[in-house]
C-alpha angles and dihedrals in degrees: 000000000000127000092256090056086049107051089045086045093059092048098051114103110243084246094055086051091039084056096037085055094054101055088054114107114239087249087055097051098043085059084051094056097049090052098048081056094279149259115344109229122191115202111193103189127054100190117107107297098032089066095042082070089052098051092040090052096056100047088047097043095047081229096300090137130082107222130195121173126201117214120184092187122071101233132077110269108285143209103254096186098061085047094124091059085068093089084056090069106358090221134124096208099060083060091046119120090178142025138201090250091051085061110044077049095061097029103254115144109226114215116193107201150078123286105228103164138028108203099192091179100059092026091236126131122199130224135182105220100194089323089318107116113215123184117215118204115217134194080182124008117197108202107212099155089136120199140304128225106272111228107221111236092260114146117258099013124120134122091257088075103082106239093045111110138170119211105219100097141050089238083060073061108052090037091051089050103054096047088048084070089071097038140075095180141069137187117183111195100213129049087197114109090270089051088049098047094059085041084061087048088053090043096054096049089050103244116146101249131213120198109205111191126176094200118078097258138002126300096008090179090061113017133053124226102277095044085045095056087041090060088034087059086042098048079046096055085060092059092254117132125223131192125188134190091029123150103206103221102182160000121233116199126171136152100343101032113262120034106168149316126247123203142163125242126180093348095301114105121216137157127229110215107224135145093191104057114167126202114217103150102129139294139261125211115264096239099150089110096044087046092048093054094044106250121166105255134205125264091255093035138262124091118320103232126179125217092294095046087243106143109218086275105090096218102043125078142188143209145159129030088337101059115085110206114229091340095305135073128033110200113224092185121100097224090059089057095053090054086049098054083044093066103035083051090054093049099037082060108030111035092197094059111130099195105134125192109220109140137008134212112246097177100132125188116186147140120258113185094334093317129122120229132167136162120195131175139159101251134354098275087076089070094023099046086040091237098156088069095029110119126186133047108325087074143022118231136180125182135194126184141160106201086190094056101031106234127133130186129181123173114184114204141184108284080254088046101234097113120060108213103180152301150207126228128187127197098356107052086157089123097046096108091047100036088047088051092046090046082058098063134088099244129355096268100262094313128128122238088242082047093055100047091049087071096261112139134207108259109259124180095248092170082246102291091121102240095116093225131121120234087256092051112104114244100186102034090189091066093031077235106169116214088247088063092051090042086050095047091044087046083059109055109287106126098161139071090240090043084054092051096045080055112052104356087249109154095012091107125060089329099227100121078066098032095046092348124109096252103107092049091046080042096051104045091050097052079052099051095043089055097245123153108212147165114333114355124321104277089048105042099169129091128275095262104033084063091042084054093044092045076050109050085034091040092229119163111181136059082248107054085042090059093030091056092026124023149027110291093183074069102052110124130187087251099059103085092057078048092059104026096124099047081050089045094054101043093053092061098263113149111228097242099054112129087016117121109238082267084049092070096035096066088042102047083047083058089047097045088054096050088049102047084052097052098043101035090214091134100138093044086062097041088048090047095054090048099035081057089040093049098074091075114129111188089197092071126061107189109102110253098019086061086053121202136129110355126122093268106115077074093072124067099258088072106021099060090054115132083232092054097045105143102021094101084087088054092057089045095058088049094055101089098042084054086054096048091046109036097156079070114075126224090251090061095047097053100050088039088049088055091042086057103037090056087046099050087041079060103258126130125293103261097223083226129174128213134205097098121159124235127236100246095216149335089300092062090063116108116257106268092211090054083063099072086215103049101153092074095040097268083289111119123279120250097216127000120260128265099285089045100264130119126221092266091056097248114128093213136060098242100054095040092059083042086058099047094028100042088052086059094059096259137134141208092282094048093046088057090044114059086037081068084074086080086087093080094033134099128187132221144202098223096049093038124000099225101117130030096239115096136173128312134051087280092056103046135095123235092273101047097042119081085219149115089350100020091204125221099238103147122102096251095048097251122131108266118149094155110198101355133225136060132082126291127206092215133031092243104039092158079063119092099207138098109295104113088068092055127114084235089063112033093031081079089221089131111083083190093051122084126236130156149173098283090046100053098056095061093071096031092042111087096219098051091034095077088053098045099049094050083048087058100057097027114056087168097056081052096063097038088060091041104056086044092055098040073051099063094030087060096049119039116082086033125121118215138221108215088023090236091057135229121290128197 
């Protein structure tokens, strides 16, 4: 806007303005407000679908618009669908579809805080931002607030009674978890796919888990009778129970919180005993806000949206599991909701769009405790009108299945069988695309029902990659994504499976159109085709890895099932089995280390160590396991085990289910399949090999470390805890002194106190100072050791320890890599291996958000630890130098060798 406009513009009256704006045609004004920097869009909701609007508005408006989104929960919006592999990694980010960086790139204002008003008069939505109330002003407002568990009307349940937990949010996560500590039962109230995904929570953290279902069999929304009991024997086989047609009568509660649930089932009454129950019987929209503001609702609730998913406020819309289309149906699919964003998008930047929602595909293909489950049909009546368990003559069904194997296949037809109108498979879904395409079409191609169930398929033109599906047939049916979409993107440079997904969306959803999904084949003939040489060998053009996750997910065992279900076999070549002779290796059982000498595995666990600290970020937990199993050592004694050291123990209860040790279990976990691959190296030797990579990779200095320890055989191997002095936290120094001022030692300061458990290692002054020095890459818990008030989870951290809003850049190498956020760090970068923790910014205490405590403080106030920590300060080579030298000694001493001398590398 020139100089002149403005200057008219600034003596005009707001009346005048006011006037001038009404006699613009919308078209005009839509033209004003781009060139005054656009229309201002407000996005409450950052789940899924809430930021598919926001990534689909910005690509249609050329930025044009001006987005702000509005997220209640602390993370980046995640995939929810993927929530049980959570307990895979334990970190947000590796659920994350978004980041704050990704934001403040593309424009968009992130808002963390929780819409509470929707004032549609004066287009301003308020939101209380951690008791702070902030108003947001709209031109167009797109409501995407989702749904919440619904709690079934039991007596006595509700989320106030401690025990009593929903599945829908990482912080359930967090919250089931740490209850799971003090549990060793769980009952999960639901046995739909949101009942079976909390089951699998309760199953990965080894709890013995109870399904409870009202309906006769599982999945009743999906699945008939037969393909429900078939899941039901295979969730069994896992040791999981499961329990249909109960009516849940009560929750008992007592000292505690929960302490069990009792039900009925067929007409005999009992009560399960459980302090961890979770609820996962189903959701309900989140429509308070729409409620509050006065928009018309639908008849089962959410927000009643027409074709466009525009409420009957002409400037609010609505999308995902809370808009209700014409009055009915609310979704609560995620690939419904991203249709949906695709057509409001449309309309909100091109007023002549035509896209119109009227039905959604609710076909679903996942993966529920290691089964495989999916429902496909044409349209929604297969679902609505219950055609999938219908019998008679309004349909046509034939059904194949194998109990002892586990498989399940059901394929509905016309009553005259020349439309196929859905199916359910359970175990093998390797049919679903082509199935669901097929589903799609007006007849079955020729074939025969009996044709069709045998495995044969209608011809389709596949340009010869072997898919059977046509360009227009959906590949990834979470994202709607056609074959001709993935080609192009591959055409055009996208090689890999996450290129792929940066470029369409394809396989960000549940994955299955990667993990059982025709993608690898359709990947691997156009990069034949186009003449590029990738990954392994040509008919196999995917990583290593990426061909050992796929044999896995497909069980397949030989080079030619691998290029037969994933590759291009016109490409196959007589090299290609050398190429791939560790993934084959692999998938046949073998353990990486067979055939390798004991310094073999060494050097390649220390590879494999590397790749996986860099991928998992979980630097200071291994660090903390290997000295946690190192600090037993007491130089007084001489008999191996009683002398403790490093062993191996830390791995046995004795040790583990110290208070000092709270949390390491994980640790061990993680160790469990190197130890597996390696077996010539003992537990003693990967834990202290883990922490020496892990420093190293943090940044810190090569320990010049040896291997060859020998493990502790058993619980009766561990050191005495009453031989420690302070056996409560494992013989390792206290953070802060008791109630009555004494430490466990029985010292009443710091110094002495380190003297006492360090001194008793073996150690002095300098070597005090030194391995405290560790701290730079630690954080501390709550829940681990009380010390501070922070605890797991994005809510609990302090700016340094959470991936949001800022999602520092604390790794060595500068990348994002906050690992399992949450807890209190004693430095900013405490993914970082340096010097930090001796700096004036950190022991000064001038940082509310920075850790230091009493056995901190000493180091730089007591004489004899002074001298160190200042040179420590300065120095940070000398830092390193004295620290490697003293990790050295700590992980060795106490250690008995085979040979005697030690292993080198």
């Amino acid at each position: 806007m020139g100089s002149a406009a403005s200057s008219a513009a600034a003596a005009a009256t707001e009346q005048e303005l006011t006037d001038a704006l009404k006699k613009l045609s919308p078209e005009e004004l839509a033209k004003l407000k781009t060139a005054l920097g656009g229309t201002k869009v407000v996005v409450v909701g950052w789940g899924p679908v809430g930021h598919a609007v926001v990534t689909k508005l910005l690509a249609k408006s050329a930025g044009a618009l001006k987005i702000s989104v509005i997220s209640e929960e602390s993370y980046p919006a995640y995939n929810r669908v993927k929530l049980s592999s959570f307990f895979e990694h334990r970190d947000p980010n590796k659920l994350a579809l978004s980041s704050p960086e990704w934001c403040r790139e593309q424009g968009v204002e992130l808002i963390f805080g929780r819409a509470t008003k929707i004032d549609r008069s004066g287009k301003v939505v308020e939101v209380d931002c951690n008791g702070q109330s902030k108003s947001v002003q709209y031109d167009e407002l797109v409501i995407a607030t989702g749904s919440k568990p619904w709690l079934p009307p039991v007596p006595g349940l509700g989320l106030e009674v401690e025990g009593v937990f929903v599945y829908r949010s990482i912080s359930d996560i967090f919250k089931i978890t740490e209850r799971a500590k003090f549990s060793t039962k769980a009952v999960v109230i639901g046995g739909g796919l949101l009942g079976l995904e909390a089951a699998k929570a309760a199953y990965d953290l080894g709890l013995e888990t109870t399904i409870l279902e009202v309906a006769p069999h599982l999945m009743p929304v999906q699945l008939d009778l037969e393909a429900g009991k078939i899941l039901q024997s295979k969730i069994e086989a896992l040791g999981l129970k499961v329990k249909t047609g109960v009516k849940v009568l009560e929750i008992q509660t007592g000292d505690g919180g929960l302490q069990g649930v009792k039900i009925e089932q067929e007409g005999a009454e009992e009560v399960l005993a459980t302090t961890l129950l979770i609820v996962g019987a189903g959701v309900r929209p989140r429509q308070e806000l729409a409620e509050s503001c006065g928009l018309e609702l639908g008849g089962r609730g959410g927000i009643k949206v027409d074709q466009r998913m525009k409420t009957a406020d002409e400037h609010i819309w609505a999308v995902g599991e809370i808009a209700s289309y014409n009055g009915g149906m609310c979704y609560q699919l995620s690939a419904p909701g991203y249709t949906q964003a695709e057509i409001l998008s449309d309309h909100m930047t091109n007023p002549k769009a035509d896209a119109k929602f009227a039905d959604a595909d609710l076909s679903t293909k996942l993966k529920l405790l290691g089964v495989d489950v999916a429902s496909f049909g044409g349209s929604s009546d297969f679902w609505f009108k219950r055609q999938y368990s219908s019998s008679g003559e309004e349909v046509m069904s034939k059904v194949s299945k194998d109990e002892a194997a586990g498989v399940y296949k059901k394929l509905v037809f016309t009553p005259d069988g020349t439309k196929l109108l859905g199916g359910i498979l359970v175990g093998d879904i390797s049919a679903f695309a082509p199935l669901t395409a097929v589903s799609k079409r007006p007849d079955i191609g020729g074939l025969s029902p009996d044709e069709l169930m045998a495995g044969q398929m209608p011809k389709v033109d596949d340009g010869g990659d072997g898919t059977n599906l046509g360009d227009d047939d959906h590949v990834c049916n979470c994202h709607s994504v056609p074959k001709k979409v993935i080609r192009e993107a591959i055409m055009k440079g996208a090689h890999t499976f996450e290129e792929i997904k940066k470029c369409t969306k394809a396989g960000t959803g549940c994955g299955t159109c990667i993990r059982t999904g025709p993608q690898p084949k359709l990947l691997a003939h156009t990069l034949n085709q186009k003449g590029v040489e990738a990954g392994a060998c040509k008919a196999l053009p995917f990583a290593h890895d990426d061909i050992e996750d796929l044999a896995k997910a497909r069980q397949l065992k030989s080079y030619e099932e691998l290029v037969t279900h994933l590759g291009y076999p016109a490409a196959a070549a007589d090299g290609d089995k050398t190429a791939l002779g560790s993934v084959l290796d692999r998938i046949g059982g073998k353990p990486k280390g067979e055939g390798l000498d004991h310094v073999a595995q060494l050097k390649a666990l220390k590879d494999d160590l590397w790749k996986f600290v860099d991928k998992m970020n979980c630097n200071p937990i291994l660090v903390r396991l290997a000295w946690h199993d190192a600090g037993t050592y007491d130089k007084s004694k001489t008999a191996f085990g009683e002398r403790g050291g490093a062993n191996g123990s830390i791995r046995f209860s004795p040790e583990i289910s110290m208070g000092a040790n709270n949390g390491l279990d994980k640790a061990v976990k993680y160790m469990e399949p190197f130890k597996a691959d390696y077996p010539l190296v003992s537990y003693a030797d990967l834990y202290q090999m883990a922490a020496a990579v892990s420093i190293e990779h943090a940044g810190g200095p090569k320990i010049d470390m040896k291997y060859g320890r020998k493990d502790a055989t058993g619980p009766d191997q561990c050191p005495d805890p009453k031989s420690r002095g302070t056996a409560g936290n494992a013989g390792l120094p206290d953070a802060e002194p008791g109630p009555e001022g004494a430490f466990g030692c029985g010292a009443t300061d710091a110094a002495t106190h380190l003297r006492n458990i360090f001194y008793r290692m073996g150690f002095d002054d300098k070597g005090i100072v030194a391995l405290s020095g560790a701290h730079t890459i630690g954080r501390a818990f709550k829940e681990r050791s009380g010390t501070v008030k922070e605890g797991y989870g994005e809510s609990s951290g302090c700016p340094y320890t959470v991936s949001m809003p800022k999602s520092c850049p604390i790794r060595n190498d500068g990348g994002y890599g906050v690992g399992m956020p949450g807890g209190k760090s004693w430095t900013t970068k405490w993914l970082k291996f340096d010097n930090e923790y001796f700096q004036p910014a950190v022991y000064e205490e001038k940082d509310k958000d920075l850790l230091w405590l009493s056995s901190d403080r000493c180091l730089h106030q007591d004489e004899g630890f002074k001298q160190y920590f200042m040179l420590y300060k300065d120095d940070q080579s000398a830092f390193f130098r004295d620290f490697a030298e003293a990790y050295k000694q700590l992980s060795e001493q106490g250690a008995q060798f085979e040979p005697e001398a030690g292993v080198t590398l």
